[in-house]
N, C-alpha and C positions, 0 to 999 in steps of 0.2 A: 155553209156548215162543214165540220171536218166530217172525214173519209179517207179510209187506206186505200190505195189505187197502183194498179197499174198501169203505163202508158205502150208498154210494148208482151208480148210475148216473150221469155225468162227474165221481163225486165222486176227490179225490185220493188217490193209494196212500199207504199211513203202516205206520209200523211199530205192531204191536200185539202186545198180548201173550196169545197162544189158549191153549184148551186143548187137550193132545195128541190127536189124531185117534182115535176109536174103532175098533177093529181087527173087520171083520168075518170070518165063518168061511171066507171065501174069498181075504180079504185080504193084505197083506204090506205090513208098516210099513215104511220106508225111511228111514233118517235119512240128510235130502241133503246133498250135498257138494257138488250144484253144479245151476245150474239155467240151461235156455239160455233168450233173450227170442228173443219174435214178435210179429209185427203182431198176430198174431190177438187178444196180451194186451191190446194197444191197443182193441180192435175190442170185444172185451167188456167193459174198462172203460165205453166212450164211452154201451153201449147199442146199438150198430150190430146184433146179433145177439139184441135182447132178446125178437123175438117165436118163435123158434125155440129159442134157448137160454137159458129163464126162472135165475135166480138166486136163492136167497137171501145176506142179508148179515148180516154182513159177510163177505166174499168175498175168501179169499185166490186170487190170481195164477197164475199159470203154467202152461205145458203142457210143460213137459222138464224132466225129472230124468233126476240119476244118483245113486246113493249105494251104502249098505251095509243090509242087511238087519238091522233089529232085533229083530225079531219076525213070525209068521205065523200066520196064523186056525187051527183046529181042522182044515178039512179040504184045508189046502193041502199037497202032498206035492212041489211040483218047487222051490222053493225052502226055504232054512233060513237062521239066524243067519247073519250076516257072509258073504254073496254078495254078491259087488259086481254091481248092477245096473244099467239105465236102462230108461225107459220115455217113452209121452207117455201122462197117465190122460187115462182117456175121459171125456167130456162132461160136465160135472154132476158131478167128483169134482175138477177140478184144484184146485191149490192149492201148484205145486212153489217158490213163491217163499215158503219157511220151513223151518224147521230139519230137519222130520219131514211125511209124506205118508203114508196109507192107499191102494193103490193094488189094486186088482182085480186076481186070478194072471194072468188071463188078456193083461191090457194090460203087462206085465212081462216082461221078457229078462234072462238072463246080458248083461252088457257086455261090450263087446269085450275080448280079452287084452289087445290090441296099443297102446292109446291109452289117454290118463288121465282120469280122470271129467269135467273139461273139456272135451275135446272127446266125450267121449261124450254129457253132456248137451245140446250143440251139434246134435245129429243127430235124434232118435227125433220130432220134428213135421217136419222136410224132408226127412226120409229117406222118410218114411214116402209122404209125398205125392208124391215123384218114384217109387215102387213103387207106389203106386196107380196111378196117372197111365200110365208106360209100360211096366209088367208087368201089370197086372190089367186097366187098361181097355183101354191101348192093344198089348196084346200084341207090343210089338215086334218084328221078327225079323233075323237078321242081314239086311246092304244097302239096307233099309230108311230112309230118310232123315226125320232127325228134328228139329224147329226147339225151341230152348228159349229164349224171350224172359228177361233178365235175367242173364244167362249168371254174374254177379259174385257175386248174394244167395244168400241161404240157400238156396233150392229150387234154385237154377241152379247152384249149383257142386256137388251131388250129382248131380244129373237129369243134367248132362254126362256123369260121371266114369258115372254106371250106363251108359246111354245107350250110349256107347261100349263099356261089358262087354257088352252084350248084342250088339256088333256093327253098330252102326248109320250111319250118316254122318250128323254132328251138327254143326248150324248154329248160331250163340248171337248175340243182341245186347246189346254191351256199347258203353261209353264206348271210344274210342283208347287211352286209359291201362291198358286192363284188356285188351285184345287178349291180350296176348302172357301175359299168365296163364291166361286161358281156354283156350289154343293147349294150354300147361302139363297142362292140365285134360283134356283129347281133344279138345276144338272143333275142328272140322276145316273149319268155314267162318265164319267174322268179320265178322258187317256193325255198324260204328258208326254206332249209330241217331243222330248229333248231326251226321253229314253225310251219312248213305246211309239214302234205305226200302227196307227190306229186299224188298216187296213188287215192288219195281222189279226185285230183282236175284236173287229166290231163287224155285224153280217146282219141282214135281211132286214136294212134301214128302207124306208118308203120314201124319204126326203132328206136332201141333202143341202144345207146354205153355205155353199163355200166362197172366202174373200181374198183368198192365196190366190189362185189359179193355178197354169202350168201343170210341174207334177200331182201339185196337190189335187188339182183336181178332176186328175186323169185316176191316179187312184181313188180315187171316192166313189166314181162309178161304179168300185170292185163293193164297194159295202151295202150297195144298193138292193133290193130286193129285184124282181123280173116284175116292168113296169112303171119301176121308180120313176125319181124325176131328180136328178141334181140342177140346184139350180144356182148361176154364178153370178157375182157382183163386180167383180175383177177382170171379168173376161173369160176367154175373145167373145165379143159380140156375135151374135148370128143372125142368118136373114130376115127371122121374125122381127129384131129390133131393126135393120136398115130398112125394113117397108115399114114397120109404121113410123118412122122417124121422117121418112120419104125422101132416103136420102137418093142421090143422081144415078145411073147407072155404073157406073166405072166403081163407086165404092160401094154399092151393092154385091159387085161384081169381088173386090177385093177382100171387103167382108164373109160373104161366103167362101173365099180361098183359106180366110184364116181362119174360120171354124172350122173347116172340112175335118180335121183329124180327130176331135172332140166329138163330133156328131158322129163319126164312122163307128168309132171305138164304143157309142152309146150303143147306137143301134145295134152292136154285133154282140152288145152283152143284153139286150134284150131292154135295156132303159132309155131315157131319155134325157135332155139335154137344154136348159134352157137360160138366155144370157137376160139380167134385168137391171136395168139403168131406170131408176125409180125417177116418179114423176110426183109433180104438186100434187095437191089432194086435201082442202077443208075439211070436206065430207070425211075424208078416213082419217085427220086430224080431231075432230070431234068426236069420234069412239074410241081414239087414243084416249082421250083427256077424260072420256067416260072410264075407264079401265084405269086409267092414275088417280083417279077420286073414290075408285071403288076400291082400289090398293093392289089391284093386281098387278101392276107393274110402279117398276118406281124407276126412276133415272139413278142414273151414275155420270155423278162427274167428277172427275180425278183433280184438276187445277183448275181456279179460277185468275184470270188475268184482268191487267187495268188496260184499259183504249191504249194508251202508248206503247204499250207490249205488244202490240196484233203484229206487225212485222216479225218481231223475234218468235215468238209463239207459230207460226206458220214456218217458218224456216227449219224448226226444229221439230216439226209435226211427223214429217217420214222416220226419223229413229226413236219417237219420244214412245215410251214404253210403262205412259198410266194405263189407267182402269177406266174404262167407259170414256166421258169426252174432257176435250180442254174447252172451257167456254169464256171469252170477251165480255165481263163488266161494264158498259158503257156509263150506267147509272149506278147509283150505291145501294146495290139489292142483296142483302146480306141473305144465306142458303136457310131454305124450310128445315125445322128439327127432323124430322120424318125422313127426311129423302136420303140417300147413300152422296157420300163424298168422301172418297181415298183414294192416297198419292200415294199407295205402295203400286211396284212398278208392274206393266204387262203391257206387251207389242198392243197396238191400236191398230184396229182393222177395219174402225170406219171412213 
């Protein structure tokens, strides 16, 4: 079957020709129809994640699919033949940039009714990380006040739309060109970070989802309320994530070095600080797709690409400057009326 792949670390994706994925007893084959891009596919090409997330190669791509069910292992019973699904596979199994995927029942969801495998595959890694982020870690509640930096990208224009279901007053930084989409979105406070620091002008937030890092998200701490919680997507990891990942000593040890400053500076303003590297999740894919049928959230995808373009499209993904995601066509799945799709430009931040 074709497959984009890489053979080396910074080596270039290329089309190759695999063999089809062996089906485990817990499995569920997935012949995909469409697959969304992320930084992250960037970030393990390059090697940036090799001491955590070891590989062999060649190494086919991706973390979002959507497709049809071709097949299921011996002891899977929630799916069968031709279920349209999505999912993001977990760790050490991706591979959604090719024809067919082996995918664990458990990392697997029903897709949405409402929207077409396009924008479905557009979802299951941002979705997943703005439900981590402000249902599991940051338990939001209504009144609540919520900051989401990036307000345009991938993680930001779901993190809004939930954000605001859940009740919250939600603050976003985008470009001036992007204001009045985000407004669109729920934002219900606007700072364009290209003439305003938000730091200047926003106070006694409860939670913070920041995808910059660095300074940005040294000041965010300052907008936090006593208590808060910012929580990062970008980094630097901290030791909460290197124990449960279980990583060796020595990068336990490293890890905690490169958070130290970040955790210091929380605790001294009286908040808190916490690094999340999102994980599979069926379970919290299926109350995604509950929440995109009942229309509280809707995707965003900026461009849609043909299979031949997955190389180009990836290469171009750290400057590319749409609205929500770029997603991989595998099949000819033309987009749901309903759902948002616009290539007017804003930094991606998934």
């Amino acid at each position: 079957m074709r497959a984009f792949v890489i053979d080396r670390y910074k080596g270039d994706l290329h089309e190759a020709d695999v063999a089809e994925p062996a089906v485990g007893e817990h499995d569920v084959l997935v012949r995909v129809a469409a697959a969304g891009v992320n930084q992250l596919d960037e970030k393990v090409r390059t090697g940036e994640f090799r001491q955590i997330l070891p590989y062999r190669f060649p190494l086919a791509l991706g973390h979002d699919v959507s497709g049809t069910v071709i097949r299921v292992g011996s002891k899977v019973d929630g799916f069968g033949p031709g279920d349209l699904v999505y999912a993001r596979p977990r760790d050490g199994r991706i591979g959604a940039f090719a024809e067919a995927i082996a995918i664990d029942e458990t990392d697997v969801s029903l897709a949405p009714s409402s929207i077409s495998a396009v924008e479905a595959a557009s979802l299951p890694l941002v979705a997943l990380t703005a439900w981590q982020s402000l249902v599991e870690r940051g338990d939001v509640q209504p009144g609540q006040k919520v900051l989401i930096h990036g307000g345009s990208g991938g993680v930001g224009t779901i993190a809004i739309q939930l954000a605001k279901h859940l009740g919250a007053h939600v603050a976003t930084t985008v470009s001036a060109a992007n204001a009045d989409f985000v407004r669109e979105l729920g934002a219900d406070e606007v700072i364009d970070y290209e003439t305003q620091d938000f730091a200047d002008v926003l106070h006694g937030y409860d939670l913070v989802l920041d995808s910059l890092g660095g300074e940005n998200l040294e000041k965010s701490l300052r907008v936090l309320t006593p208590g808060g919680k910012a929580i990062g997507i970008a980094g630097p990891p901290d030791p909460a994530f290197a124990r449960t990942a279980g990583l060796n000593p020595l990068l336990r040890l490293a890890i905690a070095g490169v958070s130290r400053r970040i955790r210091y500076q929380a605790r001294k303003l009286g908040v808190s600080y916490e690094f999340l590297f999102m994980r599979a999740s069926g379970d919290q894919l299926r109350r995604i797709a509950a929440l995109i049928d009942q229309g509280a959230v809707r995707p965003v995808v900026g461009h849609v690409h043909g299979f031949a373009d997955t190389p180009q499209v990836l290469a171009g993904l750290p400057s590319s400057r749409i609205r929500g995601k770029a997603v991989i066509s595998i099949a000819d799945v033309p987009a749901a009326p309903d759902s948002i799709t616009d290539t007017r430009s804003e930094r991606v931040s998934s």
